[in-house]
Each structure stands twice: as C-alpha cells, then as structure tokens.
C-alpha positions as CSV (number, residue, x, y, z in Angstrom):
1,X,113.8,-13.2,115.8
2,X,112.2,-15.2,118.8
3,X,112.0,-13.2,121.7
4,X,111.3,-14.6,125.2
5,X,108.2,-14.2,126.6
6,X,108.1,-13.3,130.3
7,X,106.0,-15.3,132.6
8,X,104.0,-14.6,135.7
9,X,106.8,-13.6,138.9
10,X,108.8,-11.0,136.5
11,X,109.0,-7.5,138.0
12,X,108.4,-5.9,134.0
13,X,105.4,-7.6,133.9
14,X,103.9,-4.6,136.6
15,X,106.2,-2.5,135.7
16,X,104.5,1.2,134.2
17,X,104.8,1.5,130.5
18,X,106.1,4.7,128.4
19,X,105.0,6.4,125.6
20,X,106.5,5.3,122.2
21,X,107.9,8.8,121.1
22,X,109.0,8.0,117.9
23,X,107.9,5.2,115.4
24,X,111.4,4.5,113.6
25,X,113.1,1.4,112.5
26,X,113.9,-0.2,115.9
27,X,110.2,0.3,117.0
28,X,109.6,-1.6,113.5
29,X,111.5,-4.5,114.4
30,X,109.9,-4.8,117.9
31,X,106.7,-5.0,116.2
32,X,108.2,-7.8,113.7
33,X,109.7,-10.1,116.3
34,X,106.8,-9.9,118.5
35,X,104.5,-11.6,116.0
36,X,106.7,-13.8,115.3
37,X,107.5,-15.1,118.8
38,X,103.1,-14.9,119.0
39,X,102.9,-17.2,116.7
40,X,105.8,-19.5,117.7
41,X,104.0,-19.5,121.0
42,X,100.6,-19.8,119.2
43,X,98.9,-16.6,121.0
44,X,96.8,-14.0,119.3
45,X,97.9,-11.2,121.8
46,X,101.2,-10.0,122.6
47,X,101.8,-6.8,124.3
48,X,105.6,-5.1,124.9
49,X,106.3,-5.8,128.5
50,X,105.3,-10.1,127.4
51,X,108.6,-9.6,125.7
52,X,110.3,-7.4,128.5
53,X,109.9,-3.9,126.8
54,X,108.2,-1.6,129.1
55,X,106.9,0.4,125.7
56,X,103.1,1.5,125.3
57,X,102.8,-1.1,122.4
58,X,100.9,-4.6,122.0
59,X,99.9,-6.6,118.5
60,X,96.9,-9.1,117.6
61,X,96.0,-11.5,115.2
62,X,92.8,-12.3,115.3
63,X,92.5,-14.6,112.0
64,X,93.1,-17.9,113.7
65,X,89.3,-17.5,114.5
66,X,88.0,-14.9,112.7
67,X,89.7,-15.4,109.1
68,X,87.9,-11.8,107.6
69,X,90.3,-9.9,110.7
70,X,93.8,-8.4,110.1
71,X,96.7,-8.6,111.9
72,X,96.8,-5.5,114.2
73,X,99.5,-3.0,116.0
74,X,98.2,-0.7,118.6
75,X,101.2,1.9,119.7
76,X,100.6,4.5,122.0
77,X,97.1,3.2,123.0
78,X,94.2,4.8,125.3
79,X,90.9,3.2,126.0
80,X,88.8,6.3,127.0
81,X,84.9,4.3,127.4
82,X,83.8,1.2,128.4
83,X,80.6,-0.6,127.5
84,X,78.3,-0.9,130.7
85,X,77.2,-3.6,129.6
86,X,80.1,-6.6,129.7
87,X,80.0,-10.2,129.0
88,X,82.3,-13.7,130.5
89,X,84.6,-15.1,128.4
90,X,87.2,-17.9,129.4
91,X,90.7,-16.2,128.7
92,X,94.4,-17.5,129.0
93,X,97.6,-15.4,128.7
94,X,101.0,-16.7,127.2
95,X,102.6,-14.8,130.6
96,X,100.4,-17.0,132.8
97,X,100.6,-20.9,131.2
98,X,98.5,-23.5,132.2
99,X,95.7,-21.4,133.7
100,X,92.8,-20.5,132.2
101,X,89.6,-18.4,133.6
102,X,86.6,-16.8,133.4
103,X,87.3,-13.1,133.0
104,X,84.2,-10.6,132.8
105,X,84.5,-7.3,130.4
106,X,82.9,-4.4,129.1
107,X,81.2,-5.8,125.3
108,X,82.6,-2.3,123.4
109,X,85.5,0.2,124.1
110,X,86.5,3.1,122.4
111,X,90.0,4.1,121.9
112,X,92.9,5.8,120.5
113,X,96.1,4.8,119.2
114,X,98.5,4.8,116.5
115,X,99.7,2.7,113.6
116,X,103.1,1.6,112.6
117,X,102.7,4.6,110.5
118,X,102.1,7.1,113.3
119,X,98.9,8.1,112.2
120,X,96.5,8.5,115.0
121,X,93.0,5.9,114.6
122,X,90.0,6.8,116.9
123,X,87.8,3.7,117.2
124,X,84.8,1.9,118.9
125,X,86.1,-1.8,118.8
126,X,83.2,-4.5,120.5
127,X,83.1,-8.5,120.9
128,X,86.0,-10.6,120.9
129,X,88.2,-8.1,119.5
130,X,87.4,-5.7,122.3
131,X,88.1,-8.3,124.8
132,X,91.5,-9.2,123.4
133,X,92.3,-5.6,123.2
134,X,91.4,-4.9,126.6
135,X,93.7,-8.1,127.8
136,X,96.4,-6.8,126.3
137,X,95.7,-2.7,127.3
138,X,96.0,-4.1,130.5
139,X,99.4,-5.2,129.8
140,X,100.6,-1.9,129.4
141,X,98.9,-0.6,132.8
142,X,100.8,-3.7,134.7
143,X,98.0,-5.6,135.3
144,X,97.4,-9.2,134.4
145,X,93.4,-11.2,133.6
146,X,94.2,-12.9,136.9
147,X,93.8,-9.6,138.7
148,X,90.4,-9.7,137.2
149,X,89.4,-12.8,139.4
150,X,88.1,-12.8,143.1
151,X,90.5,-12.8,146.4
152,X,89.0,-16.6,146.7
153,X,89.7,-17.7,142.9
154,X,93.3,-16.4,143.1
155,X,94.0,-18.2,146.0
156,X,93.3,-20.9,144.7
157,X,95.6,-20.1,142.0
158,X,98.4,-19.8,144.0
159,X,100.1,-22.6,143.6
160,X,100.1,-23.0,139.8
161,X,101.6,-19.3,140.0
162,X,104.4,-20.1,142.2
163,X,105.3,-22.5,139.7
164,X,104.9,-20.4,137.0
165,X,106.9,-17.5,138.9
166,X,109.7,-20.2,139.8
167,X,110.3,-21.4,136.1
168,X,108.8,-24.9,136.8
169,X,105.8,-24.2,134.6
170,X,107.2,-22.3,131.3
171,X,105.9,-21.1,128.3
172,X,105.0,-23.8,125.3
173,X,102.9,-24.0,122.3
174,X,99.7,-25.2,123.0
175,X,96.3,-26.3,120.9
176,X,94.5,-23.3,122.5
177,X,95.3,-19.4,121.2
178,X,96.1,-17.5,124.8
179,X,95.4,-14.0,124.3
C-alpha cells in the first residue's frame, strides 16, 4: 500500500522517535509499504516519520546505483562513531522536493540496529551507504539535510520551503533517487 510521504512544514517530521519494542506483523507491514511508496516516489531512503510514524525505523535500497547492494531495514538504530574525516556530497530528500544541496558528512559510522528478524547487527558502514544511512538516522532524531546547511544557505531556501510547507510544491517522481 502507498503511503503518503510527509513534506517539509509537518510537525512529525521533528517530532522525537520511539523505540520499536516489538518486531511483529504490523511492524512487517510498515516495512513493506514503505518500500513500496520509495519506490513509487523513486527514492532510495525512507525513514518512519517520511510516512508519519514517529517509530525508530528507516529502509534503503541502494541497487539503483550500486547493483551488488541489498535492500536494507534498520529498526531500532544507533550510530555510536563518526569518521573524522567526512566528505561533500549533493543530497535531496523525498520530504524536501525540488531542493537539492551540498551536505558534508563523516566518510564511516559505526552502528547498531536490528533486522526485521530482531536480531541485533553491529556494523562499520562507509561511502555512500554511510551517507544515506546517516540522512535517514537523522530522520529519526527530527532533523532534516537542510539543517546541515549554513544560516545564509537556508535563507535562501526559504522560499522554496514555504512552498513546500504550504502544499504548492508536493512530492513527485522524479529522474534523480532523493535519499
């Protein structure tokens, strides 16, 4: 099932997430529906609040670019180290249409989290995978890339994100994969 994905302006988007206690059927079919509505919406990255569940969950798909990757579902997860060293990439987010920006990051993380299966994976993640993990992490601590950019480069966002935030600039498919 399609799910909606919340844009830029909706309070669940920084709202704090909770811990998934238990990984049943209904967790299951979260997990289902948001890949689907990823790739309706032709993302890599969705994380629960994008579909308005404030849940400590997000899922990736990386194979659009990297065809050796998996599909992915993080539940429950905690980055515990950053990389000092980090790197710029261009990033977009299905919550925030239209915009597009440079968005610097630690190259490597390590984390924890579990699978659909509830077993518990500790991990040192680097390169693009890292970065779209850390995009979507920061989901679930109610932040979005933008508050990655300076005072000045927001600014001049704000226009485009009243738009978004008022429902003139919605969600579509695009060419590019928004993380």
């Amino acid at each position: 099932m399609l799910l909606e994905i919340q844009t830029y302006g909706k309070d669940i988007l920084r709202k704090k997430t909770e811990e998934i206690s238990e990984i049943d059927d209904p967790i299951r079919e979260i997990v289902s529906n948001m890949f689907e509505s990823m790739y309706a919406a032709e993302g890599i990255g969705l994380a629960a609040p994008q579909i308005g569940k404030s849940i400590r969950l997000f899922v990736i798909d990386l194979t659009p670019i990297d065809e050796s990757e998996k599909k992915r579902i993080y539940i429950n997860p905690r980055i515990y180290e950053f990389n000092e060293v980090k790197d710029e990439y261009e990033e977009g987010c299905l919550s925030i249409p239209t915009i597009r920006e440079i968005v610097e990051r630690p190259i490597s993380i390590r984390l924890t989290y579990q699978n659909l299966e509830g077993d518990i994976i500790d991990e040192e993640v680097d390169g693009f995978h890292a970065r779209v993990i850390q995009h979507e992490y920061d989901h679930l601590e109610s932040r979005l890339f933008i508050d990655h950019l300076s005072p000045l480069k927001r600014s001049l966002l704000k226009k485009t994100l009243k738009k978004i935030a008022s429902g003139e600039i919605g969600v579509e498919a695009s060419e590019n994969f928004e993380l």
